[in-house]
C-alpha positions, 0 to 999 in steps of 0.5 A: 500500500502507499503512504498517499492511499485514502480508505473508506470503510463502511460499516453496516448494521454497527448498531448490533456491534455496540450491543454485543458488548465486545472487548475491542482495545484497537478500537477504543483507541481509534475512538479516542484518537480520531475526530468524529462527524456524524451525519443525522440526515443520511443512512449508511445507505445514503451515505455510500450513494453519496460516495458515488455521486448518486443523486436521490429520487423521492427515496434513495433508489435502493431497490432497483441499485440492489436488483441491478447488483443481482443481476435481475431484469430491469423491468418498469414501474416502482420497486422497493425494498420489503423487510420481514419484521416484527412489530413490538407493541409498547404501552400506546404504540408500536416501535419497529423490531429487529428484522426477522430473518429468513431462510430462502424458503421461508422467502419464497413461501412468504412471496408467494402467499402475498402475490397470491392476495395482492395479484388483483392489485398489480403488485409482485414481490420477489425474494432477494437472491443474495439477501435476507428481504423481499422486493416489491414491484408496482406495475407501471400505470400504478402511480407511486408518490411516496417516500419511506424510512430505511429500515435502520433509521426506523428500528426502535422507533415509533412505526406511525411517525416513520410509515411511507408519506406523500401524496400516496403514502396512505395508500401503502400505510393500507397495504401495510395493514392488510399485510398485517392481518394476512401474517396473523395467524400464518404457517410461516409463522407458527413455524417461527414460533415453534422454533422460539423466534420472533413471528413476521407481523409486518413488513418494512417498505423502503429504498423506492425507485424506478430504473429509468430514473437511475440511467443517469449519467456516472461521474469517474470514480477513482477508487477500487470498491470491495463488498459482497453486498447487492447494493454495492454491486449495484453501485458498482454496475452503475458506476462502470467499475469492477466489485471485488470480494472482501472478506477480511481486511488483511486479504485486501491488494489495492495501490490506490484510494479504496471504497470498502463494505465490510462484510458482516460475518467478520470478527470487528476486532481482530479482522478490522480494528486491530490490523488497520489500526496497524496499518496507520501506525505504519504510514500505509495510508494517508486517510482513513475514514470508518462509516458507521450505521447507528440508528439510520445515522451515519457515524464518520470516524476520520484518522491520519497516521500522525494522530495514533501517537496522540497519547494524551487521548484517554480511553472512553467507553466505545458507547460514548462516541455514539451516544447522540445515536440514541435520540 
């Protein structure tokens, strides 16, 4: 690596790592010896759109980015993105759960259960091929003017003040609804059950879009990407550039600026944190700079090599650098 590379590294779902409460000192100092900006308007989703220069619609076009990634037919009308989830009742209202994650069956026999309810609406839902969520397609003579709430600025969250809005949200607030009383008293849930998890009560519409609207023109990118995921893919068609796997930081080859989408199977510590925290120590890079995902906020930690000698930097609680998250 060069002493000039400039790495951005994104981290979904961060939230989860907060919570699990893990021992992580080479993070905790890049906590402490790094400045921090945190932007409450965008999600992480938003946030890696932005590094491409992608420019939002109503929603950021998430949908069709992710079905461009898993190669899918670029089919007209208004897609979204649909979570499995789990509404949990609080003393007068409802706050959105966790994501309930099914297997690729579950998502098949979910599909199809509700393309056979909404078939005489004009409205299709097909499972992801590389993710744990569906996609909702509307026909093309069905107007869509809506915007939504992605998954993680909603989670926790009162569900009425985060539903799809616009001229025609209330049109899929009902469609919601009747999803609802169709999950009731499902197999696929009495399975879920049975097995101690959580039962699908709803699901989640966000990352709206339409193809043609994407077919704007890219700017030249000059960085190498590395992610697994169907929307980096996506960007990555989009932009004309190539999407190279990652795995763990350690196995990453690039003699220039680098855009990264951690995978989420990794070790944090030991696969990210401790060797990049290396790697600066080293002079390998000039900039790194690690994106965070806390309740649908991005977090931007921003290090230079320089500032790991700054030992008058305490320690503090990983939890702290995060808290603004938590309103």
């Amino acid at each position: 690596m060069s002493d000039d590379v400039n790495l951005d590294v994104y981290f979904p779902q961060f939230a989860q790592y907060l919570l699990s409460g893990d021992n992580a000192p080479a993070f905790a100092k890049l906590c402490a010896v790094g400045a921090w900006e945190q932007d409450a308007e965008h999600a992480l989703e938003a946030s890696l759109c932005k590094q491409f220069g992608f420019k939002k619609q109503a929603d950021w076009p998430v949908a069709p980015l992710a079905l461009m990634g898993e190669e899918a037919q670029q089919a007209a009308g208004y897609w979204f993105v649909v979570h499995p989830v789990h509404f949990v009742l609080q003393r007068d209202y409802f706050t959105l759960g966790d994501a309930v994650r099914l297997n690729a069956d579950e998502l098949k026999l979910l599909a199809s259960a509700l393309n056979q309810h909404f078939a005489q609406d004009r409205l299709r839902f097909l499972p992801s091929k590389t993710s744990n969520f569906l996609y909702l397609h509307v026909n093309d003579d069905v107007d869509v003017d809506v915007t939504t709430y992605s998954l993680s600025e909603a989670t926790g969250r009162d569900v009425g003040k985060h539903l799809p809005h616009g001229k025609h949200g209330m049109k899929f607030q009902s469609l919601l609804n009747e999803v609802q009383m169709l999950l009731h008293e499902h197999p696929i849930n009495q399975a879920l059950e049975e097995r101690g998890l959580l039962a699908v009560n709803s699901l989640w519409l966000s990352g709206g879009g339409r193809f043609e609207a994407i077919n704007q023109s890219a700017q030249e990118l000059g960085f190498k990407l590395f992610a697994n995921d169907a929307l980096s893919m996506g960007l990555a068609k989009w932009s004309g550039i190539s999407c190279n796997v990652v795995k763990v930081y350690t196995s990453l080859q690039f003699d220039g600026d680098a855009v990264i989408v951690m995978a989420n199977n990794s070790d944090l510590e030991s696969d990210w944190f401790a060797p990049m925290l290396k790697s600066l120590k080293h002079k390998e890079f000039a900039t790194l700079r690690c994106h965070f995902d806390v309740h649908g906020m991005t977090f931007t930690l921003h290090i230079k090599p320089l500032d790991t000698w700054k030992f008058w930097r305490k320690l503090k609680p990983i939890n702290t650098y995060f808290n603004l998250a938590n309103t």
